[in-house]
C-alpha positions in Angstrom: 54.7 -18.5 -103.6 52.0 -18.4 -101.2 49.7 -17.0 -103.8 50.5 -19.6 -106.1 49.3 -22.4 -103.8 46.3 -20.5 -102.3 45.3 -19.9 -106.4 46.0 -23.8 -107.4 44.2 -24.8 -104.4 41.0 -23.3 -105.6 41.8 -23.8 -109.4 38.8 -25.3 -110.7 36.2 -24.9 -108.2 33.9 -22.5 -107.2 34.5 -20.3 -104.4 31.1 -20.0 -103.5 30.1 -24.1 -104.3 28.8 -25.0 -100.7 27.1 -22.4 -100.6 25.1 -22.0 -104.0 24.4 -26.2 -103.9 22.9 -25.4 -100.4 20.7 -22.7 -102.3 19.8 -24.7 -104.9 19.1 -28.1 -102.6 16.6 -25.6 -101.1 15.1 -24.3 -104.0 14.3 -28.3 -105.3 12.9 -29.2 -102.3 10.6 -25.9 -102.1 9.8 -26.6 -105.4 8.2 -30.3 -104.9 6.2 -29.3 -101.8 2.6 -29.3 -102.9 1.0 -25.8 -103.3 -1.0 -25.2 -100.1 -5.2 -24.9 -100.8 -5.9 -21.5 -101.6 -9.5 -19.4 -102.1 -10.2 -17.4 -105.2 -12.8 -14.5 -106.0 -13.8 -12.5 -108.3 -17.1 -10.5 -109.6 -18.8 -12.5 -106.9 -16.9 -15.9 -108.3 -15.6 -18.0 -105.7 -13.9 -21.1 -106.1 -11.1 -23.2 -103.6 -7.7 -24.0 -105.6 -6.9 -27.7 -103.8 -3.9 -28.6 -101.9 -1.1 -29.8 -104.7 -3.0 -27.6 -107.2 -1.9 -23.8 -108.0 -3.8 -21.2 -110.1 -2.0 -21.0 -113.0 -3.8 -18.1 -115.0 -6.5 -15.6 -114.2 -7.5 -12.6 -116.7 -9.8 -10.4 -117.8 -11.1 -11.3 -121.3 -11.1 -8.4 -123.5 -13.3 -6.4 -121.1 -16.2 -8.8 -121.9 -15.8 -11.7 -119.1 -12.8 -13.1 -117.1 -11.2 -16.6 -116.8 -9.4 -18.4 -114.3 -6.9 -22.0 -114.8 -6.4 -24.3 -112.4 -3.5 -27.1 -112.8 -2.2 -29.9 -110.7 1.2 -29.4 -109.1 3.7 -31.1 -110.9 5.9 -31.2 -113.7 4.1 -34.9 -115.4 0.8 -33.8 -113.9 -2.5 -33.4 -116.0 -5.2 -31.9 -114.4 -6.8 -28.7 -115.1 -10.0 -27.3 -114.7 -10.4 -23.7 -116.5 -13.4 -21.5 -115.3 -14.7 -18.8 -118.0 -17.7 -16.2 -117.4 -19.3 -14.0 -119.9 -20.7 -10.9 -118.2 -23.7 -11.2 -120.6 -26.1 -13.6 -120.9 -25.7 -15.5 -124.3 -27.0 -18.8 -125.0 -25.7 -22.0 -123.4 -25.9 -24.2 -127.0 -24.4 -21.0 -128.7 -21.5 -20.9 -126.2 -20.7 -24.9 -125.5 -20.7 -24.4 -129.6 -18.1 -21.4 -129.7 -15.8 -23.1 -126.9 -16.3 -26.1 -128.8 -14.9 -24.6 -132.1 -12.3 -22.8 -129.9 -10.5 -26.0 -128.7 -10.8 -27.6 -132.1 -8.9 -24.7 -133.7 -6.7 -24.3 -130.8 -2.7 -25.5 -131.9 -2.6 -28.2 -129.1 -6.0 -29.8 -130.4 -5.5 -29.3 -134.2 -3.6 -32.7 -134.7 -4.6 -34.2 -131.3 -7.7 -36.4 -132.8 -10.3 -34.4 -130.9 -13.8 -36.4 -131.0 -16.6 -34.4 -128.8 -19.7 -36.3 -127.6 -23.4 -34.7 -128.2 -24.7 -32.3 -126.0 -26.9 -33.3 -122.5 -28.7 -32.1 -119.6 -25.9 -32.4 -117.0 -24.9 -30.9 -113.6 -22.0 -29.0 -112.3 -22.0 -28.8 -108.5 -24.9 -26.8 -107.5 -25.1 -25.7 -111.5 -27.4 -27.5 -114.1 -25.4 -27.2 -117.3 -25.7 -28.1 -121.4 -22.4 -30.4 -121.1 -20.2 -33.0 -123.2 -17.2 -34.7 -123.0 -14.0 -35.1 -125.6 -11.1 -37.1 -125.8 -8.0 -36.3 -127.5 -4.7 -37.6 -128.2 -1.6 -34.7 -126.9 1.6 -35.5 -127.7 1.3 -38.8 -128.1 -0.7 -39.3 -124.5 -4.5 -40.1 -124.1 -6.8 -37.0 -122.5 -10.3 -36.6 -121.6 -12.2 -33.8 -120.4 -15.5 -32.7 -120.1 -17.8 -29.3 -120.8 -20.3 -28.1 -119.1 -21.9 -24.8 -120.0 -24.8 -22.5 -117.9 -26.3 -19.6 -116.7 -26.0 -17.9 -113.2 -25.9 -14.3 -111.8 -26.8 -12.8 -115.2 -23.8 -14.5 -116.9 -22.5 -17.4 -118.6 -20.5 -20.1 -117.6 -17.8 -22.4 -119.1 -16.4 -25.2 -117.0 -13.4 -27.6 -119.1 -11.9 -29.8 -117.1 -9.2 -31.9 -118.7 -6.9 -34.8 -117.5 -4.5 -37.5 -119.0 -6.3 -40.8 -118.6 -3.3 -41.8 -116.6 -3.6 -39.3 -113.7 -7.3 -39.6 -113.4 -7.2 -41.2 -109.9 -4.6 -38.4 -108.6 -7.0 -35.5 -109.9 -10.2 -37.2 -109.1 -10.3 -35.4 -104.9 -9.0 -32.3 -106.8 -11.5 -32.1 -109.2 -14.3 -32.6 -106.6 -13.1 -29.8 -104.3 -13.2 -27.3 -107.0 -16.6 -28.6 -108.3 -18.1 -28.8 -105.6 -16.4 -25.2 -104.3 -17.8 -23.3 -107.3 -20.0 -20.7 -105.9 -22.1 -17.4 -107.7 -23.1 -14.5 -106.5 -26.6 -13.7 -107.4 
């Protein structure tokens, strides 16, 4: 009888349910603190990730450069800033035209409305750069972005950065610290 009762009191529920809400009340809230501001380098790249930003990707690219992502913390958030180096020299309208035809081809883009301004002189912190600016339409939402393209330490450089024209005031300080973090070795 006494087995009976102790089973029917627990029919039903878990025997662990405290405990595992308490674990998964922990993970939520660990999971909406920002991401705390953290330094990158590589092959005499440096860069500073923001507070409430993470770096989302870095890889070598088929032996021939390496690339690095950088995305705002959060689950509606836009921003991202992807940093690309060729360890050759190559030319900066050749490559702003290759990345250029890269994003156009690329699945998110294909149907996204993607219109790219002409190329001019621009500046990317301490960099002078061969840069444009897009808009695009993903999933339904209104993006803009911006390219900027040059030469330092014997390679070349590809800067996209990309918001939704909603979140532009919550990337703007995060953009800025990487732009103006962006550092080559010569």
């Amino acid at each position: 009888m006494a087995r009976g009762v102790a089973e029917g009191a627990h029919a039903g529920r878990e025997p662990n349910g405290p405990i595992v809400r308490l674990v998964l009340a922990s993970l939520l809230v660990a999971s909406c603190a920002e991401s705390p501001e953290t330094p990158f380098s590589r092959d005499g790249v440096s860069l500073t990730c923001p507070m409430g930003w993470k770096i989302t990707d870095a890889m070598d690219v088929e032996g021939m450069g390496y690339t690095v992502s950088v995305e705002k913390d959060g689950f509606s958030s836009s921003g991202l800033a992807v940093v690309t180096w060729l360890k050759v020299p190559m030319e900066v309208g050749d490559y702003m035209d290759l990345y250029r035809k890269e994003l156009a081809t690329n699945i998110i883009y294909r149907s996204s409305n993607l219109r790219f301004t002409d190329d001019v002189p621009g500046r990317y912190g301490a960099f002078e750069t061969l840069s444009c600016s897009y808009e695009a339409s993903i999933l339904g939402v209104r993006h803009r972005g911006a390219l900027h393209v040059f030469k330092a330490g014997g390679r070349t450089f590809t800067v996209c950065v990309q918001e939704a024209l909603e979140d532009a005031e919550k990337n703007r300080a995060g953009f800025a610290q990487i732009e103006a973090s962006l550092a080559v070795a010569e």
